[in-house]
VEXKE-864848 format. One record per residue (C-alpha): residue in three letters; y, z, x. Coordinates in Angstrom, 1 decimal. Each point is the difference from the previous one (the first is absolute). Example, Ala and Ser with C-alpha at 12.3 -4.5 7.8 and 13.67 -1.06 7.14 Angstrom:
REM VEXKE-864848
+--------+--------+--------+--------+
| residu |     c2 |     c3 |     c1 |
+--------+--------+--------+--------+
|    ALA |   -4.5 |    7.8 |   12.3 |
|    SER |    3.4 |   -0.7 |    1.4 |
+--------+--------+--------+--------+
This chain:
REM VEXKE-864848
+--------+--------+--------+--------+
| residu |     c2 |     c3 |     c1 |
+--------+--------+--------+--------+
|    UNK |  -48.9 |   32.9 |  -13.1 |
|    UNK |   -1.9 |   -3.2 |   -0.4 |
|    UNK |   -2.3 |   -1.2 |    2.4 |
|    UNK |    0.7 |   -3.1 |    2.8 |
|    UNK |   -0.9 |   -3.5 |   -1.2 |
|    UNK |   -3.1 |   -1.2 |    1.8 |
|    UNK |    0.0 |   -3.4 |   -1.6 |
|    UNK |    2.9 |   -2.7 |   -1.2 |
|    UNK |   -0.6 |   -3.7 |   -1.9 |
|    UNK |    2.9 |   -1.8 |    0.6 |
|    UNK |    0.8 |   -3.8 |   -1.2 |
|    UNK |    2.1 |   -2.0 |    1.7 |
|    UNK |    1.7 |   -3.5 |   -1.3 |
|    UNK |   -0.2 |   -3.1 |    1.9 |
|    UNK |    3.5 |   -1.9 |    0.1 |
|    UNK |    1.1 |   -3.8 |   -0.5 |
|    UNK |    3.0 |   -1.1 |    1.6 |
|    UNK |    2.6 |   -1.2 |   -3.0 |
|    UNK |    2.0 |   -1.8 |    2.8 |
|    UNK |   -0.1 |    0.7 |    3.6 |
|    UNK |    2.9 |   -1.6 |    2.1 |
|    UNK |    0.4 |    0.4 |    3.9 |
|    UNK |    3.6 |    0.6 |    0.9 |
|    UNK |   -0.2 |    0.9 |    3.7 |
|    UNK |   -1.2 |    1.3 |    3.1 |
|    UNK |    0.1 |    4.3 |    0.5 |
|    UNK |   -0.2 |    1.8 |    3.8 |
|    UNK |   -3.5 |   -0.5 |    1.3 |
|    UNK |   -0.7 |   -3.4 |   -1.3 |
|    UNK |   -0.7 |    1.1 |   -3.6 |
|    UNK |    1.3 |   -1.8 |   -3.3 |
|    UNK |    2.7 |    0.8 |   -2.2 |
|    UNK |   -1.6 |   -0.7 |   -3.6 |
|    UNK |    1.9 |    0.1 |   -3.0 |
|    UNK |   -2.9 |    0.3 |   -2.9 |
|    UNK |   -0.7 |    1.0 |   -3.6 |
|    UNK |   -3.4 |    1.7 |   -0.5 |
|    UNK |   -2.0 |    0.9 |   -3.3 |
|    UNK |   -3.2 |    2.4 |    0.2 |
|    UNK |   -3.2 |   -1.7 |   -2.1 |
|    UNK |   -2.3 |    1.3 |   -1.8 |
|    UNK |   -3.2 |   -0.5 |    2.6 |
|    UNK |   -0.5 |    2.9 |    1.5 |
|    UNK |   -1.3 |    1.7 |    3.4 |
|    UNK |   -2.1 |    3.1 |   -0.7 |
|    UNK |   -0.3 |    2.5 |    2.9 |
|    UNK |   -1.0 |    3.5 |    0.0 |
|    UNK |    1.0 |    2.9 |    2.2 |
|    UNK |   -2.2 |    2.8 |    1.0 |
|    UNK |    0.6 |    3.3 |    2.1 |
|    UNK |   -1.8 |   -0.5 |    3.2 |
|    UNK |    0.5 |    1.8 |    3.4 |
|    UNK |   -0.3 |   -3.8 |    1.2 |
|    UNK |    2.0 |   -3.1 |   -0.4 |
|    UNK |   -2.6 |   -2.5 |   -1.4 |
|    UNK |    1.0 |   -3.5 |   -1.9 |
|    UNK |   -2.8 |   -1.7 |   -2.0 |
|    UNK |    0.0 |   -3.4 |   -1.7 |
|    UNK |   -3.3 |   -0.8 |   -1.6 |
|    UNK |   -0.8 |   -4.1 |   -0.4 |
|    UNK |    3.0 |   -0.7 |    1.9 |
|    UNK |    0.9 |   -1.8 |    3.1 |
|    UNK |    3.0 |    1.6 |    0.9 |
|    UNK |   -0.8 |    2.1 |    2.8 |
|    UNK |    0.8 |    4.1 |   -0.3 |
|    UNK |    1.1 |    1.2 |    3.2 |
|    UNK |    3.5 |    0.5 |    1.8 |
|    UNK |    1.6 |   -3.0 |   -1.3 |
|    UNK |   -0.8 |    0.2 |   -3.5 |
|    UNK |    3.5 |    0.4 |   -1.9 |
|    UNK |   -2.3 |    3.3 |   -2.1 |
|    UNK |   -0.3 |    1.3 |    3.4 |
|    UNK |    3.0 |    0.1 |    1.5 |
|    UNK |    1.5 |    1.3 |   -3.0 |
|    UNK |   -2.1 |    3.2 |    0.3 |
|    UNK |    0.9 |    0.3 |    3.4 |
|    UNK |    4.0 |   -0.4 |   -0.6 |
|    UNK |   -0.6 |    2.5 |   -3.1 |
|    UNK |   -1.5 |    3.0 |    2.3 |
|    UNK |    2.2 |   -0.7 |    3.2 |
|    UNK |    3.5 |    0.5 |   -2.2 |
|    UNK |   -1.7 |    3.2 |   -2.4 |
|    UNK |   -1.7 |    1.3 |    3.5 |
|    UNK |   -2.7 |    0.4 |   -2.4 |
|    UNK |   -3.7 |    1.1 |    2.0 |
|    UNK |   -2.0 |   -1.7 |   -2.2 |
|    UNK |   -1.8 |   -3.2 |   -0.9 |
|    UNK |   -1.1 |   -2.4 |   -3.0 |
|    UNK |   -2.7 |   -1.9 |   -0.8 |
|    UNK |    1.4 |   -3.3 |   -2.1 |
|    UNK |   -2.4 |   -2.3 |   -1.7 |
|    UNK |    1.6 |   -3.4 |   -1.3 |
|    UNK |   -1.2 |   -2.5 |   -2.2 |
|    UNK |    1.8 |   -3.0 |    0.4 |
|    UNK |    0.6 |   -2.4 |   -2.7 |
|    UNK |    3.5 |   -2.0 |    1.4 |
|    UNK |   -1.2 |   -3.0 |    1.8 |
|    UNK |    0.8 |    0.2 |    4.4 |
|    UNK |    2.6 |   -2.3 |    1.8 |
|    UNK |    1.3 |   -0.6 |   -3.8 |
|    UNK |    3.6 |    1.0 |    0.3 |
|    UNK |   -0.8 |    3.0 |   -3.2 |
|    UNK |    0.3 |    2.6 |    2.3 |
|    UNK |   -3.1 |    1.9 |   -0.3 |
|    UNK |   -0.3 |    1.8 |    3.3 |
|    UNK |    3.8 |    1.1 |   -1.0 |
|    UNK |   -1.4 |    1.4 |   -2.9 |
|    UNK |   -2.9 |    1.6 |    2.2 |
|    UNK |    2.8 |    1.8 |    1.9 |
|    UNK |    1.9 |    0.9 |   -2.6 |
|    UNK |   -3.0 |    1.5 |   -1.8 |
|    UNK |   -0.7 |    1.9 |    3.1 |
|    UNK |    3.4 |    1.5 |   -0.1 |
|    UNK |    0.0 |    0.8 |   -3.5 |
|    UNK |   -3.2 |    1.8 |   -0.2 |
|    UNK |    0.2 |    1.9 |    3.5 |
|    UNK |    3.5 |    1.1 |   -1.8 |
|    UNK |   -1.8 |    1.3 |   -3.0 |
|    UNK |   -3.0 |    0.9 |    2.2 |
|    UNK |    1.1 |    2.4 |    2.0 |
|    UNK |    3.8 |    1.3 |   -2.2 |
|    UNK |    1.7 |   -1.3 |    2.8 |
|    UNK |    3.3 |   -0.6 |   -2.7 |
|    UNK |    1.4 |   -3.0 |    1.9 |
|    UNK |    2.2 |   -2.2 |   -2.1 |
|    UNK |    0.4 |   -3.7 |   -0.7 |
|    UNK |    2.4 |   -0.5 |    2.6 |
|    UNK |   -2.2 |    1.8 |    2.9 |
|    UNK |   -3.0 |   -1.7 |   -1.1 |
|    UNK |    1.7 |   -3.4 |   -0.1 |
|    UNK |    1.4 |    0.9 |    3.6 |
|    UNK |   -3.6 |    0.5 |    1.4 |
|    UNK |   -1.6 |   -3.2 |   -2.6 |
|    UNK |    3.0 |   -1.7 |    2.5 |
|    UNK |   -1.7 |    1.1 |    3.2 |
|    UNK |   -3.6 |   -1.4 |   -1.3 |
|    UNK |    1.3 |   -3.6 |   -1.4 |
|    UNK |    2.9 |   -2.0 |   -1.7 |
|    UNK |   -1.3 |    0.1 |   -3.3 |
|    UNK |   -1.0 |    3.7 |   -0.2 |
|    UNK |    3.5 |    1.2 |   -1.4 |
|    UNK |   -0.4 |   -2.3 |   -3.0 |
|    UNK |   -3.5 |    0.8 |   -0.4 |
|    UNK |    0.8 |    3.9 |   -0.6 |
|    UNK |    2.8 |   -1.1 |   -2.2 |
|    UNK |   -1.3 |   -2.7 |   -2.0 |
|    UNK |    0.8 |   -1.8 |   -3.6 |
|    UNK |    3.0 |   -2.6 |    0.8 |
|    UNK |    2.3 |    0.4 |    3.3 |
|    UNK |    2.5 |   -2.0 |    1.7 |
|    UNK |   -1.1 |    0.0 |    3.8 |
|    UNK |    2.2 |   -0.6 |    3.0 |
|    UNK |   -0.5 |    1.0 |    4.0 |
|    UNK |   -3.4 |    0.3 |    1.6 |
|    UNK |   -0.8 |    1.4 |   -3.7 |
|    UNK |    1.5 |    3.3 |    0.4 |
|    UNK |    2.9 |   -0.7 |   -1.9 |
|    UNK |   -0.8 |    0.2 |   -3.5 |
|    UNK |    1.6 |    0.1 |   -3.6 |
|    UNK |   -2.0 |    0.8 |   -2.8 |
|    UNK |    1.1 |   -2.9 |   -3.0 |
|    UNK |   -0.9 |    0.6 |   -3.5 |
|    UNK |   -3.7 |   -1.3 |   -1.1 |
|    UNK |   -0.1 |   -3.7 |    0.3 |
|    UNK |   -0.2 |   -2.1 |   -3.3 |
|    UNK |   -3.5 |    0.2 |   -1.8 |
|    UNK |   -2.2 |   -2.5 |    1.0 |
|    UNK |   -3.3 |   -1.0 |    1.7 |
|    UNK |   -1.1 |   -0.9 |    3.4 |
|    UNK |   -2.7 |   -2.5 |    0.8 |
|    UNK |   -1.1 |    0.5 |    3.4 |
|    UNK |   -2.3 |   -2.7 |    2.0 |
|    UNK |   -1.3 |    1.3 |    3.5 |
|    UNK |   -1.3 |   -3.1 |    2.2 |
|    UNK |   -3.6 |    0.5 |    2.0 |
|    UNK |    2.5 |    1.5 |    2.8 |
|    UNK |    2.5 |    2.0 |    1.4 |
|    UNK |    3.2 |   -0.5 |    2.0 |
|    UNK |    1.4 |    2.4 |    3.3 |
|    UNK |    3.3 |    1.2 |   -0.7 |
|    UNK |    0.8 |   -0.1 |    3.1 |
|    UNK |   -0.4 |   -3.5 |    0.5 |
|    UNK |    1.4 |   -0.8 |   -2.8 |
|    UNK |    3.6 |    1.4 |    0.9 |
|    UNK |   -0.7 |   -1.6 |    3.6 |
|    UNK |    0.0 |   -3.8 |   -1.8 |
|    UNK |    2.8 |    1.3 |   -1.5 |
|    UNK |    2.1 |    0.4 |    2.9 |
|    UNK |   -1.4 |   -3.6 |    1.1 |
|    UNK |    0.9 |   -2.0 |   -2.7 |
|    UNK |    2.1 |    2.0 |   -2.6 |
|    UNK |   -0.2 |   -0.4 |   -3.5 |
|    UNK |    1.5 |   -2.3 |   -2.9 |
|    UNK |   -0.1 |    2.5 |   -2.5 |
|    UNK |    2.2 |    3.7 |   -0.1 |
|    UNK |   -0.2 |    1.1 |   -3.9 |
|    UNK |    3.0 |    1.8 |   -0.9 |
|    UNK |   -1.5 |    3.8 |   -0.5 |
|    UNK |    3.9 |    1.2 |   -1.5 |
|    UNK |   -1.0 |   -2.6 |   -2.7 |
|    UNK |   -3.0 |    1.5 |   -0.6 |
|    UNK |    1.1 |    3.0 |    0.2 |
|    UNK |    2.8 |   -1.1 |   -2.6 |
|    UNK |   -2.9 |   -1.2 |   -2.0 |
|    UNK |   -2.2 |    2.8 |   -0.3 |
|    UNK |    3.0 |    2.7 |   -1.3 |
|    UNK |    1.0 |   -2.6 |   -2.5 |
|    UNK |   -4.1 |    0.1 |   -1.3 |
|    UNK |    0.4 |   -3.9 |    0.9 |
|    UNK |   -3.8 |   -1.3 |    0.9 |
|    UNK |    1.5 |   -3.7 |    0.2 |
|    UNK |    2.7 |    1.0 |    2.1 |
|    UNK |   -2.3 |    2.3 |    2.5 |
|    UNK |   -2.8 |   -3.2 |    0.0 |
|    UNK |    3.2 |   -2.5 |    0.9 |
|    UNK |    1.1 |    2.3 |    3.0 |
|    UNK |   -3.9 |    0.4 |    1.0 |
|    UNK |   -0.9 |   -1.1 |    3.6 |
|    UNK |   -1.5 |    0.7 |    3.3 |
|    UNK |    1.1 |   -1.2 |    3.6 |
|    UNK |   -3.5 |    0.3 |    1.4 |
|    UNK |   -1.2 |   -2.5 |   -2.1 |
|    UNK |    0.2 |   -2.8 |    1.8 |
|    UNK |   -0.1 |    1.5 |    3.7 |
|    UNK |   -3.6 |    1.9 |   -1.0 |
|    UNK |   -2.1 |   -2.4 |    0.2 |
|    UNK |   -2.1 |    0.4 |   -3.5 |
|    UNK |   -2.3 |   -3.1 |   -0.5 |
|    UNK |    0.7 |    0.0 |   -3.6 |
|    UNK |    2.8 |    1.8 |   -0.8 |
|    UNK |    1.5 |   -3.0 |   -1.2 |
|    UNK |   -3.1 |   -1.6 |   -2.1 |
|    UNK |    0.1 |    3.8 |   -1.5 |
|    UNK |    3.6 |    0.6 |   -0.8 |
|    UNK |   -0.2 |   -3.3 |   -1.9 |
|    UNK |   -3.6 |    0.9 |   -1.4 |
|    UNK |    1.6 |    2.8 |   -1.7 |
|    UNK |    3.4 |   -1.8 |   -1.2 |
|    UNK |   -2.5 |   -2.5 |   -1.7 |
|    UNK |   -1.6 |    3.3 |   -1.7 |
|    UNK |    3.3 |    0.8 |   -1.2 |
|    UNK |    1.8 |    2.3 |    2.5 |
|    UNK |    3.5 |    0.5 |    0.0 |
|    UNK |    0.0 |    0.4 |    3.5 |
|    UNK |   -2.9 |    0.0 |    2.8 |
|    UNK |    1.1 |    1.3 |    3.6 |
|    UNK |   -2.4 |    1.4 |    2.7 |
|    UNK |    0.5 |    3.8 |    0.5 |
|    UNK |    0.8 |    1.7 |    3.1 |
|    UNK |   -1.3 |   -2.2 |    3.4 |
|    UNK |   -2.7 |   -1.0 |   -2.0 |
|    UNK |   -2.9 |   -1.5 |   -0.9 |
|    UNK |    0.3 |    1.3 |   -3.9 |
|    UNK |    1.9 |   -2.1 |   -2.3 |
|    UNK |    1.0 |    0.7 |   -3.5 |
|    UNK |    1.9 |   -1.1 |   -3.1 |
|    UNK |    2.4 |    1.9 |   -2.3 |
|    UNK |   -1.1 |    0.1 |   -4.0 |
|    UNK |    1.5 |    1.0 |   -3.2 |
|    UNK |   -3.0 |    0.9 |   -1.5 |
|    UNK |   -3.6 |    1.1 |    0.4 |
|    UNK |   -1.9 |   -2.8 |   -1.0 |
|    UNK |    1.5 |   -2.6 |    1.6 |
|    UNK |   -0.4 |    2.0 |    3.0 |
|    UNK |   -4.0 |    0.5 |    0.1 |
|    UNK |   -0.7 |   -3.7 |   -1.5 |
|    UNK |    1.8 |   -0.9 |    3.1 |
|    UNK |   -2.4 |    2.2 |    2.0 |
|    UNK |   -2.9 |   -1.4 |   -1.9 |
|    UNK |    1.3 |   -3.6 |    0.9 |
|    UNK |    0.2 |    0.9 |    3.8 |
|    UNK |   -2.9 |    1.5 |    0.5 |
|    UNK |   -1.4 |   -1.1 |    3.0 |
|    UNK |   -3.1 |    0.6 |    2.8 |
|    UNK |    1.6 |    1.9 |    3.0 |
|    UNK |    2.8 |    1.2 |   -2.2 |
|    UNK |    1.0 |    3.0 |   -1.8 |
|    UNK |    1.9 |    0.4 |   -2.5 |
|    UNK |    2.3 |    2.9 |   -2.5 |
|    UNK |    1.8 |    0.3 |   -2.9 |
|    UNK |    2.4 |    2.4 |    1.2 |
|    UNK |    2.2 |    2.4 |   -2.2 |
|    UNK |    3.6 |    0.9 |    1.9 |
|    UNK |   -0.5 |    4.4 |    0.6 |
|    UNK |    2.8 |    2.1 |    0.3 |
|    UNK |   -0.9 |    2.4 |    2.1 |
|    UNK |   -1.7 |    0.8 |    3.9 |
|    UNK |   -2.6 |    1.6 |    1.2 |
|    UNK |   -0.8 |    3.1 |   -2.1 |
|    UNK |   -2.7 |    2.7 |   -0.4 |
|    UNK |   -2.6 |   -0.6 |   -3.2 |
|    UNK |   -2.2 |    2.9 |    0.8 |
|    UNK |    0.2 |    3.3 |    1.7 |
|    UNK |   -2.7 |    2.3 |    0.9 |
|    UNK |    0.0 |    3.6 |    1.1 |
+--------+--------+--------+--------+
């Protein structure tokens, strides 16, 4: 019989928001969102280690590690529904900007729920895991799942859609970071001009149509989230070439569709900017997933 795991490596995808539409108001004050998501190729890297403790670690980062941290609250929702007596000790490096609507501490979580899965050969499957990613956040579901979904609900509702067309991402992260929360509360004050039509995109992406998918891009947040330069950046990277620029999620990251590579990173060499960051981003097809395993 082989022996336990002691340690997992798992990577976990950030996500861009294709199109993200509001379409109405769930029990409990919460938002009906009607969205197409793609996982990217920048990457969260956390690490999972047997411990009789529960203890979250994030070298050189601000985000704090305690109760509310999505990584934690994952671990606790994985040992209350296993009954599991036991405890991890998760170290992650962060490389997905904060507040940047690419879903890194969804990834955190859903790193969390992979590796305490492998961990401890607890055998839950996709749907469990995207039941308690659900309890943790909105976007944990997709971030289990990953590549190219079509997204509906409070994000628990989710259809896997074949990989989108090949192409490249340029992503441009202003010197800060927007709430969520507010975000969706300037929503309900003053609504939104724009609601891309996701079945189009959807359309788009099983016909292998990246002209189609970038015409049906959009995102209803756009205008209520209150991004500085969203604007002045969308059009930065339309200049560059883009077929397409949106901002993903609630913001503050905006980005612009490509065809190829090097049209892609001259535009990130163009953009460049003090305060900013910036990536040349890759659409993944998968979620978060174990790269090493030791016993």
């Amino acid at each position: 019989m082989a022996s336990p795991l002691q340690k997992v490596s798992v990577l976990a995808p950030a996500k861009l928001n294709l199109s993200l539409d509001v379409v109405g108001t769930l029990p409990g004050g919460y938002h009906a969102l009607d969205m197409v998501m793609q996982a990217v190729s920048l990457y969260e890297q956390v690490t999972l280690r047997r411990s009789a403790d529960l203890v979250v670690r994030l070298p050189g980062s601000r985000v704090p590690p305690g109760p509310k941290n999505t990584a934690y609250k994952a671990a606790l929702a994985f040992f209350h529904y296993t009954g599991l007596l036991a405890g991890v000790d998760i170290t992650i490096h962060k490389t997905v900007p904060v507040r940047a609507g690419m879903g890194g501490g969804s990834a955190d979580a859903a790193a969390v729920l992979v590796g305490l899965n492998a961990l401890y050969g607890a055998r839950l499957s996709m749907t469990e895991l995207c039941a308690l990613g659900a309890s943790v956040g909105a976007d944990v579901p997709f971030a289990l799942m990953g590549g190219t979904c079509r997204v509906q609900g409070l994000g628990d509702l989710i259809k896997a859609l074949p990989p989108c067309p090949d192409c490249w991402f340029t992503v441009i992260m202003p010197g800060y970071g927007i709430s969520t929360p507010a975000a969706f509360a300037a929503y309900d004050q003053i609504g939104s001009p724009t609601h891309p039509d996701c079945a189009a995109q959807e359309a788009a992406i099983r016909a292998e149509n990246l002209s189609g998918l970038c015409a049906a891009a959009g995102n209803a947040l756009e205008v209520c989230a209150g991004g500085a330069d969203t604007a002045a950046l969308k059009q930065a990277l339309l200049d560059q070439g883009a077929r397409t620029a949106l901002m993903t999620g609630s913001g503050a990251a905006v980005f612009g569709i490509f065809e190829a590579e090097e049209p892609a990173r001259r535009a990130a060499e163009a953009l460049a900017a003090a305060g900013r960051q910036i990536f040349t981003l890759r659409p993944d097809r998968g979620g978060a997933r174990i790269v090493k395993a030791i016993r």
